[in-house]
PDB file of N, CA, C and O in Angstrom:
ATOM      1  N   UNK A   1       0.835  -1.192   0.000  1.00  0.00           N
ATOM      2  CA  UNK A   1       0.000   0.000   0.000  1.00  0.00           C
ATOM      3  C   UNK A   1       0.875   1.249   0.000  1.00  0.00           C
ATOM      4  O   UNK A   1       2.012   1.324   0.466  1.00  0.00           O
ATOM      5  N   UNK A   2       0.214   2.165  -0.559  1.00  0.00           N
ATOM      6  CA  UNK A   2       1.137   3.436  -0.845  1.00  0.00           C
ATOM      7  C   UNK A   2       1.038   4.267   0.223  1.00  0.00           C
ATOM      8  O   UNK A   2      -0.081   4.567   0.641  1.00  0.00           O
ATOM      9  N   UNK A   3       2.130   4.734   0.789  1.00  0.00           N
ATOM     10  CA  UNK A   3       1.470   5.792   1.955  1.00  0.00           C
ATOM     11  C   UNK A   3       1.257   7.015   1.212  1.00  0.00           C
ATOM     12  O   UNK A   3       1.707   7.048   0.067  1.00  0.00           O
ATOM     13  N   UNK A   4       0.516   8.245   1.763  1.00  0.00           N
ATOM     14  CA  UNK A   4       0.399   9.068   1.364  1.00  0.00           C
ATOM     15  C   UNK A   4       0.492  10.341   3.044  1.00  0.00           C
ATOM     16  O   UNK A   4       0.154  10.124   4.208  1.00  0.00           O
ATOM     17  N   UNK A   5       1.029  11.451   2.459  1.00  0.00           N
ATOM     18  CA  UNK A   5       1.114  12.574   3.371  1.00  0.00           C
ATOM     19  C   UNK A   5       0.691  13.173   3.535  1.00  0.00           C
ATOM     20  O   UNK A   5       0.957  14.061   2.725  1.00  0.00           O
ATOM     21  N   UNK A   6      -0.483  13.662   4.646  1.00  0.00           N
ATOM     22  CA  UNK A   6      -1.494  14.700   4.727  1.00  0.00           C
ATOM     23  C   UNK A   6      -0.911  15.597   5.739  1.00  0.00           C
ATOM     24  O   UNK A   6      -0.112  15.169   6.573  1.00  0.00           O
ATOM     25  N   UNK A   7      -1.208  16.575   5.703  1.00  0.00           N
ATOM     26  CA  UNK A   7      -1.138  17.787   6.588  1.00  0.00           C
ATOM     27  C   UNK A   7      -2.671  18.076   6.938  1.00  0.00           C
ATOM     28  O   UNK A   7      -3.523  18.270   6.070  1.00  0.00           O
ATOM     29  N   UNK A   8      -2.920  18.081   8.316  1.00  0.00           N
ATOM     30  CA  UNK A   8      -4.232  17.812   9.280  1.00  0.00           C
ATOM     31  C   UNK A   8      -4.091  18.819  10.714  1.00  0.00           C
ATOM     32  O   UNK A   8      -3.030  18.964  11.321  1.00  0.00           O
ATOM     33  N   UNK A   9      -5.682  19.607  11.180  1.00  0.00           N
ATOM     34  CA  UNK A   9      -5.362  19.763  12.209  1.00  0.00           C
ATOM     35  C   UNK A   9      -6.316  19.224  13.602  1.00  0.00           C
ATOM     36  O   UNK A   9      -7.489  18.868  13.490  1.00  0.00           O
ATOM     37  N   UNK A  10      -5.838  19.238  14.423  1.00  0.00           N
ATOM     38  CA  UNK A  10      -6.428  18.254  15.286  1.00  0.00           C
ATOM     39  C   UNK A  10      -6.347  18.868  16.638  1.00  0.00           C
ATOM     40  O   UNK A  10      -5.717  19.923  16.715  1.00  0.00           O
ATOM     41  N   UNK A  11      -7.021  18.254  17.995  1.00  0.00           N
ATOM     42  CA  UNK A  11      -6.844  18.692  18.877  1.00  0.00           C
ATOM     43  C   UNK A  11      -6.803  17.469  19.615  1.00  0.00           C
ATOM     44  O   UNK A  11      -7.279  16.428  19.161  1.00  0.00           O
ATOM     45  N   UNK A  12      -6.046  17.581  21.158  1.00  0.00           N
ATOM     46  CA  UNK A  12      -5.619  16.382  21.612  1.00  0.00           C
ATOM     47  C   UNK A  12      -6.849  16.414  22.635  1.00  0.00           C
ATOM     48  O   UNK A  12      -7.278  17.474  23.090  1.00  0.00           O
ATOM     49  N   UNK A  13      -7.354  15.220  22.941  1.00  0.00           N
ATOM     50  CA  UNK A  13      -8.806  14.719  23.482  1.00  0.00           C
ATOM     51  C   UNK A  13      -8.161  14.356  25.155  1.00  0.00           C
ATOM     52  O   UNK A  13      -8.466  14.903  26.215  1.00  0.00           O
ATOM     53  N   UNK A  14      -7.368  13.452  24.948  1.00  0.00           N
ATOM     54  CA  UNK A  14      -6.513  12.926  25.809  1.00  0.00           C
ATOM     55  C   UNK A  14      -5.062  12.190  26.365  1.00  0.00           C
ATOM     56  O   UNK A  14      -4.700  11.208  25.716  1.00  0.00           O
ATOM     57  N   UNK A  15      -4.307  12.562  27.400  1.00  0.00           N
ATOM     58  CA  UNK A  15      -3.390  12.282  27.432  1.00  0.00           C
ATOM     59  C   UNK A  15      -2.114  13.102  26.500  1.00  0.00           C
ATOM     60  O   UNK A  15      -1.806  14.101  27.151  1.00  0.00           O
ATOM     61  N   UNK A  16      -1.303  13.022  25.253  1.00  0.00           N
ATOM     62  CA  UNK A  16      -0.428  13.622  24.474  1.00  0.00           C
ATOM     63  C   UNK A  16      -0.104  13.063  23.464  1.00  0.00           C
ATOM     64  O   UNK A  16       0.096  11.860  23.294  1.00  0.00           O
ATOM     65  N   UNK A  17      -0.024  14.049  22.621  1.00  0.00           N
ATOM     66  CA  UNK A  17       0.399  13.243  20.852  1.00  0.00           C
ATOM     67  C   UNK A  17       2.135  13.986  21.038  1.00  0.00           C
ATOM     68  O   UNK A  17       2.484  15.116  21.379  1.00  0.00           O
ATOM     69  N   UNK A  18       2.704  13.107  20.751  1.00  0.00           N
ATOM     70  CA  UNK A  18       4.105  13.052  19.635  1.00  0.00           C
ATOM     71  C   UNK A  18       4.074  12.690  18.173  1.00  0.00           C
ATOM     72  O   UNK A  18       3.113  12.551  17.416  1.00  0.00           O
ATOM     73  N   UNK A  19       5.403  12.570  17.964  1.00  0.00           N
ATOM     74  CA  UNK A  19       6.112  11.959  16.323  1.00  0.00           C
ATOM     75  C   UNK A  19       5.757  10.634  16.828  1.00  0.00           C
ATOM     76  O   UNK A  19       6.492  10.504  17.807  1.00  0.00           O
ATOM     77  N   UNK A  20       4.942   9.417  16.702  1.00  0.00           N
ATOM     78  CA  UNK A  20       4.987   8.134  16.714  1.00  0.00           C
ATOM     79  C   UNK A  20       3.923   7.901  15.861  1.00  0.00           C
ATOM     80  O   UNK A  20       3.245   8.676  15.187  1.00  0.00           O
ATOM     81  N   UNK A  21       3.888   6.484  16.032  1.00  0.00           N
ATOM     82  CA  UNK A  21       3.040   5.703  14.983  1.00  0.00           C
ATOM     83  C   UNK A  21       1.569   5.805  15.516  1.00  0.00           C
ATOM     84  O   UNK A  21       1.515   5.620  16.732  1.00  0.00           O
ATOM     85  N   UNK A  22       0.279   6.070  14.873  1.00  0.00           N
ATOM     86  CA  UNK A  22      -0.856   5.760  15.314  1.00  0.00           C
ATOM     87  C   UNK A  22      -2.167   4.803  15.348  1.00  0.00           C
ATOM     88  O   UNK A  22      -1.627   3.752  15.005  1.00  0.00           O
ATOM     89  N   UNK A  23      -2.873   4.634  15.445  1.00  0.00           N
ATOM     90  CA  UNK A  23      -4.067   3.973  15.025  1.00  0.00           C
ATOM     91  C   UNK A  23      -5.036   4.922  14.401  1.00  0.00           C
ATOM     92  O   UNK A  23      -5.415   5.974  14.916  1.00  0.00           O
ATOM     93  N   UNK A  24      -5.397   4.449  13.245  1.00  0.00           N
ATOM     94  CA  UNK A  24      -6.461   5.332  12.579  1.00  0.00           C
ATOM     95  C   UNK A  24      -7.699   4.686  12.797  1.00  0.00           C
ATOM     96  O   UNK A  24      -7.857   3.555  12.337  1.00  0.00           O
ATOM     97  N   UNK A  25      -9.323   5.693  13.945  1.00  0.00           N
ATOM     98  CA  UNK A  25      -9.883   4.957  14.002  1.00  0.00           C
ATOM     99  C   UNK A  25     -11.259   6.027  13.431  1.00  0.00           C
ATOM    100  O   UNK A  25     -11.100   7.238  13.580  1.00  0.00           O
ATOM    101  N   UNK A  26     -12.515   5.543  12.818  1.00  0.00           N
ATOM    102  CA  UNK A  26     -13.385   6.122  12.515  1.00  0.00           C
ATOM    103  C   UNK A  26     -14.760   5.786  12.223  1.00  0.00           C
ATOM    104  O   UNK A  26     -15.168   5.206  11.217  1.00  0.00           O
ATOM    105  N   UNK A  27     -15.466   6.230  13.251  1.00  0.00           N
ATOM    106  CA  UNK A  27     -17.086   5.998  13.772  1.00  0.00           C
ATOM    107  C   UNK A  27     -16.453   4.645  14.551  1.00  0.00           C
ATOM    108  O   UNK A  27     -16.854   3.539  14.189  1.00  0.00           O
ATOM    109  N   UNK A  28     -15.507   4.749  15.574  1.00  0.00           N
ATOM    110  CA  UNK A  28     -14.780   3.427  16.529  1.00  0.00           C
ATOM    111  C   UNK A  28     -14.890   2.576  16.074  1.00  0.00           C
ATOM    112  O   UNK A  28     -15.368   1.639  16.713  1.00  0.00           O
ATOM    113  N   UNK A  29     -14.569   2.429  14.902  1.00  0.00           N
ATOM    114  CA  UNK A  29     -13.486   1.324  13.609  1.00  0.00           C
ATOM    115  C   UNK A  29     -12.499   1.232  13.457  1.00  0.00           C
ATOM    116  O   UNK A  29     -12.177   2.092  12.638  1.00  0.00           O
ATOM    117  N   UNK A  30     -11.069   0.251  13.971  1.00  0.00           N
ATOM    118  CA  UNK A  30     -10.048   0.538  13.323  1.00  0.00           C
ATOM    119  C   UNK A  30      -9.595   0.454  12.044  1.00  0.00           C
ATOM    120  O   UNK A  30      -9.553  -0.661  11.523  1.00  0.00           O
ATOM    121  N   UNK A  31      -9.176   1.610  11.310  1.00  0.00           N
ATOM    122  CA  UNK A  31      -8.932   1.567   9.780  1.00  0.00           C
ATOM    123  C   UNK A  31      -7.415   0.709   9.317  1.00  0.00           C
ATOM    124  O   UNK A  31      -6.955  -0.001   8.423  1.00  0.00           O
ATOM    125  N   UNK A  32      -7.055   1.340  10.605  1.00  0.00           N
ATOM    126  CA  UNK A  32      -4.855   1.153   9.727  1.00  0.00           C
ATOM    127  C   UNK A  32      -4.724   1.480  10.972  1.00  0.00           C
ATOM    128  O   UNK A  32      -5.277   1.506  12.072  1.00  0.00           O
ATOM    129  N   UNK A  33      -3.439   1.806  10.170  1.00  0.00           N
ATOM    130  CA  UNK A  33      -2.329   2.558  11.014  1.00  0.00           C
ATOM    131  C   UNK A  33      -1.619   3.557  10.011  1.00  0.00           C
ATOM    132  O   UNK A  33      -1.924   3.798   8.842  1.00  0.00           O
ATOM    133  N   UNK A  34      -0.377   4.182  10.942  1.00  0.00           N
ATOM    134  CA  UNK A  34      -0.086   5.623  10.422  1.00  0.00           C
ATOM    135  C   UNK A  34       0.873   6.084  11.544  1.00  0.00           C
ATOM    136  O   UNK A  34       0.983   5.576  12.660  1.00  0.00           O
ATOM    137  N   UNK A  35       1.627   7.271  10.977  1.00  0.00           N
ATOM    138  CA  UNK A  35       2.526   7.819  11.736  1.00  0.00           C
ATOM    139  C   UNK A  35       2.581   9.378  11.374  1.00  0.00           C
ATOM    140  O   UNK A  35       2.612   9.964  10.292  1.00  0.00           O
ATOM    141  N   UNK A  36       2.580   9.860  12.820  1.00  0.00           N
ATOM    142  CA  UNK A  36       3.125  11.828  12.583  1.00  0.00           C
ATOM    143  C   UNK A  36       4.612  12.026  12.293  1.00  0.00           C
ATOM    144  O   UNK A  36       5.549  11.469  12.865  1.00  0.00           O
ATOM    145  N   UNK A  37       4.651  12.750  11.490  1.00  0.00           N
ATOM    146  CA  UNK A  37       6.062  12.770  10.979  1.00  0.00           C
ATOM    147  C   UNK A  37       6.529  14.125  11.276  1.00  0.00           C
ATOM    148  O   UNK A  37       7.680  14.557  11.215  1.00  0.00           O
ATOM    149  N   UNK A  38       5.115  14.912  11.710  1.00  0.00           N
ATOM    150  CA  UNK A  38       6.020  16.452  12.351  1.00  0.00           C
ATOM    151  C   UNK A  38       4.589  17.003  13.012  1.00  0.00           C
ATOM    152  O   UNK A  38       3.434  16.855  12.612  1.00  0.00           O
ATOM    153  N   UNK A  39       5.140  17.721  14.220  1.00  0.00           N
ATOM    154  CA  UNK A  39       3.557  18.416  14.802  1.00  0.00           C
ATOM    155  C   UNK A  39       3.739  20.132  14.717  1.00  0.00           C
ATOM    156  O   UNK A  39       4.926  20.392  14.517  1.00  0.00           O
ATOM    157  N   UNK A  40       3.052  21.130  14.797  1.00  0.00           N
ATOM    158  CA  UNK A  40       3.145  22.439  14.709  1.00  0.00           C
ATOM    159  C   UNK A  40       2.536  22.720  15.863  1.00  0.00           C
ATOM    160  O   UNK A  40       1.829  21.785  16.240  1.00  0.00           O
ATOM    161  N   UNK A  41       2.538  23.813  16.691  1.00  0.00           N
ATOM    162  CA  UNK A  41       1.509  24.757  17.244  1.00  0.00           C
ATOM    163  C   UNK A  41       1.648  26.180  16.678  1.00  0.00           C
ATOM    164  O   UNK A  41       2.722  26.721  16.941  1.00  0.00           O
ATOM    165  N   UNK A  42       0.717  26.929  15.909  1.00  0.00           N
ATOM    166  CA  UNK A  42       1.008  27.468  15.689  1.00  0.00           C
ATOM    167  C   UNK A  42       2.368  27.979  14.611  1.00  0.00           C
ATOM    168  O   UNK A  42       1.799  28.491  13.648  1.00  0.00           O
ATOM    169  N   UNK A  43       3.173  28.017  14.489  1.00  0.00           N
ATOM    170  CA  UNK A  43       4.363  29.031  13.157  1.00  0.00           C
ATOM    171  C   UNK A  43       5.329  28.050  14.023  1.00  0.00           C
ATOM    172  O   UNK A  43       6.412  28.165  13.450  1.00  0.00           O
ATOM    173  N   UNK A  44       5.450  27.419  14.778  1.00  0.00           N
ATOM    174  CA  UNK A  44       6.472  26.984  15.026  1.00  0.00           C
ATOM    175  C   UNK A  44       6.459  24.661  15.355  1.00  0.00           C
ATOM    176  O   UNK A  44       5.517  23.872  15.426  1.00  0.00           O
ATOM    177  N   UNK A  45       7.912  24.467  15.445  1.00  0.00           N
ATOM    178  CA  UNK A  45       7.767  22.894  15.653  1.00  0.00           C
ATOM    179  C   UNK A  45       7.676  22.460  17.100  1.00  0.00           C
ATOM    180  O   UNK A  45       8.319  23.074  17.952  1.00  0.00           O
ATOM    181  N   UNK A  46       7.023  21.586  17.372  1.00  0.00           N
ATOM    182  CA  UNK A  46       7.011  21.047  18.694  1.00  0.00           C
ATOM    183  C   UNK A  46       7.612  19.782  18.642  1.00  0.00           C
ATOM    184  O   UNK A  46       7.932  19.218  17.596  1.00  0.00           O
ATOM    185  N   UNK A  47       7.865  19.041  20.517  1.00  0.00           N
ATOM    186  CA  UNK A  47       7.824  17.999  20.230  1.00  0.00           C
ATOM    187  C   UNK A  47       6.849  16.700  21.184  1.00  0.00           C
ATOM    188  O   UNK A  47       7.051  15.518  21.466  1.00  0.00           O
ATOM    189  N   UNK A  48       5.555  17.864  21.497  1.00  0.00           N
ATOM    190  CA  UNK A  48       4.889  17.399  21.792  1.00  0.00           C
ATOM    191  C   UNK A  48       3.404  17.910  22.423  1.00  0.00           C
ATOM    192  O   UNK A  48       3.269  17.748  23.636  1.00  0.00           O
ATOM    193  N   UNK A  49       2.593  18.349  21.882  1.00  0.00           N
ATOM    194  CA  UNK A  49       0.931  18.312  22.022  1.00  0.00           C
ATOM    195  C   UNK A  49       0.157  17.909  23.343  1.00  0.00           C
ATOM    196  O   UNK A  49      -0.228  16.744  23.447  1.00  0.00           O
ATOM    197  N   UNK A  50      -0.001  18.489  23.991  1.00  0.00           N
ATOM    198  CA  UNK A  50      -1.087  18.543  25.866  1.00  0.00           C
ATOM    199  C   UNK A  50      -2.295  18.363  25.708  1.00  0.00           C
ATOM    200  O   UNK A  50      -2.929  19.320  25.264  1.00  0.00           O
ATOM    201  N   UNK A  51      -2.904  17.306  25.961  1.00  0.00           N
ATOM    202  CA  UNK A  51      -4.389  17.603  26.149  1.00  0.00           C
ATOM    203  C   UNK A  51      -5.176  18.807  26.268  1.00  0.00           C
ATOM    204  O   UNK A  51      -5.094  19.625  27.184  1.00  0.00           O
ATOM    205  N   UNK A  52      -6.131  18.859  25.027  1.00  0.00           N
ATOM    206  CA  UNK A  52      -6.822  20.409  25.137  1.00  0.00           C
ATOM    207  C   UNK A  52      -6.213  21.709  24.454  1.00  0.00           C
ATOM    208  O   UNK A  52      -6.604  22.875  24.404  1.00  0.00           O
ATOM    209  N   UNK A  53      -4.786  20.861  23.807  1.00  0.00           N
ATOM    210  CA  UNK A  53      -4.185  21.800  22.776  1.00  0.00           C
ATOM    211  C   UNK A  53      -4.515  21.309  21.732  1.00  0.00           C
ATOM    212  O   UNK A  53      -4.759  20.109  21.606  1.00  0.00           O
ATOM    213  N   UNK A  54      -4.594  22.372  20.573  1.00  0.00           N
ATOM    214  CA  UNK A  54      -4.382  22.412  19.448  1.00  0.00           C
ATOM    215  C   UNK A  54      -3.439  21.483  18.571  1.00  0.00           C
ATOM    216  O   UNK A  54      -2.785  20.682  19.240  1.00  0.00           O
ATOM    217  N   UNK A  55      -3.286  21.449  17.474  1.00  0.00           N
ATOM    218  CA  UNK A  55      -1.862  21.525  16.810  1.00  0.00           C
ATOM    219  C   UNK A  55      -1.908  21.015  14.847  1.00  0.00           C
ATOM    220  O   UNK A  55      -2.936  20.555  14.351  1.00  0.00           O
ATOM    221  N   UNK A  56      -1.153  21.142  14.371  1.00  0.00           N
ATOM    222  CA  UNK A  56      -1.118  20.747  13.332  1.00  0.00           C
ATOM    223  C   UNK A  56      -0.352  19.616  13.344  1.00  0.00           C
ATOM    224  O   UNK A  56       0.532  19.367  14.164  1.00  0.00           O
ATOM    225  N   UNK A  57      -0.735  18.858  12.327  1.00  0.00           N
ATOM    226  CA  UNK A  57       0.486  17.236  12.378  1.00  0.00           C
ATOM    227  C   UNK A  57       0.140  16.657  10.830  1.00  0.00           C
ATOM    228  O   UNK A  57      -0.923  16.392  10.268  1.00  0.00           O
ATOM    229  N   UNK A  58       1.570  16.589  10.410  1.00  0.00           N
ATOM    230  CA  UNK A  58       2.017  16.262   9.084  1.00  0.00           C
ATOM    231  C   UNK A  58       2.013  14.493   9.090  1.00  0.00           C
ATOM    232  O   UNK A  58       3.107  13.945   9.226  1.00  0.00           O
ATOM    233  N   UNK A  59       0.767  13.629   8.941  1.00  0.00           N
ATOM    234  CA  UNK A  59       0.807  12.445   8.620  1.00  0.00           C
ATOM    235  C   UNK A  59       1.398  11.298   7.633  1.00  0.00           C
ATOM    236  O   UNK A  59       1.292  11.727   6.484  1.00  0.00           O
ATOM    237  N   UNK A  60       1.895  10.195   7.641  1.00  0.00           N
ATOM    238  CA  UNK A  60       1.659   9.480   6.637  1.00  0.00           C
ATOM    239  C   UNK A  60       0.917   8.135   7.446  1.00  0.00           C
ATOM    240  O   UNK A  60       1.098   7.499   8.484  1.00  0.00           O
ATOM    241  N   UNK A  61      -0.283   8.134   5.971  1.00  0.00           N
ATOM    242  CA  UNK A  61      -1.028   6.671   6.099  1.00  0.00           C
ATOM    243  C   UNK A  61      -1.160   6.315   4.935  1.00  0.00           C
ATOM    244  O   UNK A  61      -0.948   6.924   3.887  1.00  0.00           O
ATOM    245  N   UNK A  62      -1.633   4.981   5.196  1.00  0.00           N
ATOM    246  CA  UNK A  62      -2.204   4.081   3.411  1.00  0.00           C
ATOM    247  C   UNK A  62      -3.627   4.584   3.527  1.00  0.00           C
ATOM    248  O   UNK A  62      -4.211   4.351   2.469  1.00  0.00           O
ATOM    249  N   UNK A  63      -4.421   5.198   4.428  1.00  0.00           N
ATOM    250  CA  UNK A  63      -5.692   5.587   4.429  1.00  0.00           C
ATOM    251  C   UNK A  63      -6.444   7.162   4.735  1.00  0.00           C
ATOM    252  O   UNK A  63      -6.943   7.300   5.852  1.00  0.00           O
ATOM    253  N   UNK A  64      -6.505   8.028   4.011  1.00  0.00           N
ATOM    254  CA  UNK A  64      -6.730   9.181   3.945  1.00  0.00           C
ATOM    255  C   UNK A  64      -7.543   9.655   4.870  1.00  0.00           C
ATOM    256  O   UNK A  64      -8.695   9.233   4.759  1.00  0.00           O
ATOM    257  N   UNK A  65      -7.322  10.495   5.881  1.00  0.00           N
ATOM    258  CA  UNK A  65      -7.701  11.161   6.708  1.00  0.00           C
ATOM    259  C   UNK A  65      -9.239  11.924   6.665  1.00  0.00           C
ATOM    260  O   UNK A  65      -9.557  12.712   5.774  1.00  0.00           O
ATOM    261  N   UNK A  66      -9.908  11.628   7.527  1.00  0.00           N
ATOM    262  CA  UNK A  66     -11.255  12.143   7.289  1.00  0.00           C
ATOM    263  C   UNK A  66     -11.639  13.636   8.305  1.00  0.00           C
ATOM    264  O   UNK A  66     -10.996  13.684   9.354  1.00  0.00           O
ATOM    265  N   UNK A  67     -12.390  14.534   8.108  1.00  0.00           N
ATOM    266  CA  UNK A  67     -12.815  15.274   9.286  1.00  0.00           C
ATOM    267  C   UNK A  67     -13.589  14.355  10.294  1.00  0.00           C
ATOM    268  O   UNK A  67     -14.324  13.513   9.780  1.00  0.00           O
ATOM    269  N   UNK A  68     -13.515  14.410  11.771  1.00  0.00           N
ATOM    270  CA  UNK A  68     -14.193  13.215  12.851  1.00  0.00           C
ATOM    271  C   UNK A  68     -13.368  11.744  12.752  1.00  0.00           C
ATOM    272  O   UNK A  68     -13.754  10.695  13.267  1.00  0.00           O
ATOM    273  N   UNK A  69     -12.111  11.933  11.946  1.00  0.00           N
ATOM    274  CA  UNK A  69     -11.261  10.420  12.642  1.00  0.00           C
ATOM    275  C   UNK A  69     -11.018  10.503  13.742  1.00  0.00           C
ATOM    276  O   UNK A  69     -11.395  11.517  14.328  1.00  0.00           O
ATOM    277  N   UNK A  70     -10.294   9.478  14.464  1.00  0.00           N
ATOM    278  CA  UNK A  70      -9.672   9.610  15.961  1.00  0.00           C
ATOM    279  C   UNK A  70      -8.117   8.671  15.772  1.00  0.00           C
ATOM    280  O   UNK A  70      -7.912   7.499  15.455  1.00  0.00           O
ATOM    281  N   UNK A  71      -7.266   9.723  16.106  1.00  0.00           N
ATOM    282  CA  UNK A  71      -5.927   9.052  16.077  1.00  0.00           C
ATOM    283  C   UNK A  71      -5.005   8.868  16.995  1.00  0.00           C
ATOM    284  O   UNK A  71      -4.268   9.760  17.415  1.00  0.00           O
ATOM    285  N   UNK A  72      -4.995   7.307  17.475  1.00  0.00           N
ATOM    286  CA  UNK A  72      -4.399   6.994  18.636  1.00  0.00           C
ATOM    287  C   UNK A  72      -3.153   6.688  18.409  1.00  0.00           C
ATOM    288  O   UNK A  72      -2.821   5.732  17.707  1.00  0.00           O
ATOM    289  N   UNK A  73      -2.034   7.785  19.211  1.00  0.00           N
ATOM    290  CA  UNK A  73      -0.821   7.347  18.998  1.00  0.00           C
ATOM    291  C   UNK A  73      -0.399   6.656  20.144  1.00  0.00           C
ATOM    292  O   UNK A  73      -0.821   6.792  21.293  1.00  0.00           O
ATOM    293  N   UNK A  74       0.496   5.884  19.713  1.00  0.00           N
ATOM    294  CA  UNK A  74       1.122   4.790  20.692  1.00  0.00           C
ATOM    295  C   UNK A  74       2.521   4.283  20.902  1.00  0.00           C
ATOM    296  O   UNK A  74       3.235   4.271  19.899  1.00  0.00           O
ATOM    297  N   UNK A  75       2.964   3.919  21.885  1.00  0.00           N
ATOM    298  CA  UNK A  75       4.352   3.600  21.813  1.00  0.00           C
ATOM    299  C   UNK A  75       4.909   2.105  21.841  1.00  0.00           C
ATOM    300  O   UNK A  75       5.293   1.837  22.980  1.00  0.00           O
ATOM    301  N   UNK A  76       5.063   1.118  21.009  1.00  0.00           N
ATOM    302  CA  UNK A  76       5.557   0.425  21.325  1.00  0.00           C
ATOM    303  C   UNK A  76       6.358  -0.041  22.095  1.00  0.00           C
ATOM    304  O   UNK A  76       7.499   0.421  22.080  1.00  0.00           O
ATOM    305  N   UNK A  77       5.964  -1.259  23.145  1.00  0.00           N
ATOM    306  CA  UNK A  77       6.862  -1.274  24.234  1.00  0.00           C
ATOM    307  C   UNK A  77       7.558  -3.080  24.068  1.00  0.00           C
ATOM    308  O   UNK A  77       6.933  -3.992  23.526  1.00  0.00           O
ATOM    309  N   UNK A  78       8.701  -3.191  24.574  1.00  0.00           N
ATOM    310  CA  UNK A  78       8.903  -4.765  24.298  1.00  0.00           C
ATOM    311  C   UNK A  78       9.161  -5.069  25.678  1.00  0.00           C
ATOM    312  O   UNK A  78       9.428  -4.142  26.443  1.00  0.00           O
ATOM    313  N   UNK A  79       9.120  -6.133  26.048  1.00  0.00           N
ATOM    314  CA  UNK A  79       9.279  -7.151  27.473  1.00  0.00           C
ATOM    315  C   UNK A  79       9.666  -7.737  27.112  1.00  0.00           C
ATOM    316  O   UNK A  79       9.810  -8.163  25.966  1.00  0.00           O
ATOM    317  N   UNK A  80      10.157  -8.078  28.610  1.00  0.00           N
ATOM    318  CA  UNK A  80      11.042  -9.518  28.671  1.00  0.00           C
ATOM    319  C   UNK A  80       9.662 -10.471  29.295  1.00  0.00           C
ATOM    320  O   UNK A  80       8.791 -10.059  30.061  1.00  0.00           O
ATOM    321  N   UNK A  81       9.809 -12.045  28.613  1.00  0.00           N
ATOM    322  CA  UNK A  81       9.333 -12.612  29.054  1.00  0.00           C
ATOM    323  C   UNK A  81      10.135 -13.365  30.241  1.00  0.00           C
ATOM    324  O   UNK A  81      11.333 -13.646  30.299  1.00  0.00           O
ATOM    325  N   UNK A  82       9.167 -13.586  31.105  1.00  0.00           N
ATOM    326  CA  UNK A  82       9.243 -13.939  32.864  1.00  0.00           C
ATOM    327  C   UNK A  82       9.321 -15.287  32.841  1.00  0.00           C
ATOM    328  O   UNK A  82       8.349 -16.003  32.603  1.00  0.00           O
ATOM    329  N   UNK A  83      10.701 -15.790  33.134  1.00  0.00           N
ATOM    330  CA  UNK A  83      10.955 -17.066  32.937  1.00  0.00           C
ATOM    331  C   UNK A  83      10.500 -17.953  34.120  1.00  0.00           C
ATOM    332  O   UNK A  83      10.672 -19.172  34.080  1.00  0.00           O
TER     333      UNK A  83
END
């Protein structure tokens, strides 16, 4: 699948958005996935978005961004398994 790059603006609902990979979800469907590749507030770069802020964020997904998506970013974490 081809990614493609949108420039989107959004506001954070909960918790904080960074540069990581997300879940694209819409009418609480998961579509894909996806990643921010840069966030703005305002004229300038951040490197990271507060609940109840604003911001702009430069995407890539294989699935085009709608007005009313919801994009959950997340961090991959690895463990050790408990021997």
């Amino acid at each position: 699948t081809k990614r493609t790059e949108q420039v989107v603006g959004g506001k954070v609902t909960d918790g904080s958005i960074k540069r990581l990979t997300f879940r694209l979800l819409r009418g609480g469907e998961l579509l894909g996935t996806g990643r921010v590749t840069s966030l703005r507030h305002g004229d300038k770069d951040i490197k990271e978005a507060k609940e109840g802020q604003e911001c702009g964020l430069r995407t890539e997904s294989a699935i085009p961004l709608q007005l009313g998506d919801v994009l959950e970013v997340f961090i991959k974490e690895l463990k050790r398994k408990e021997k």
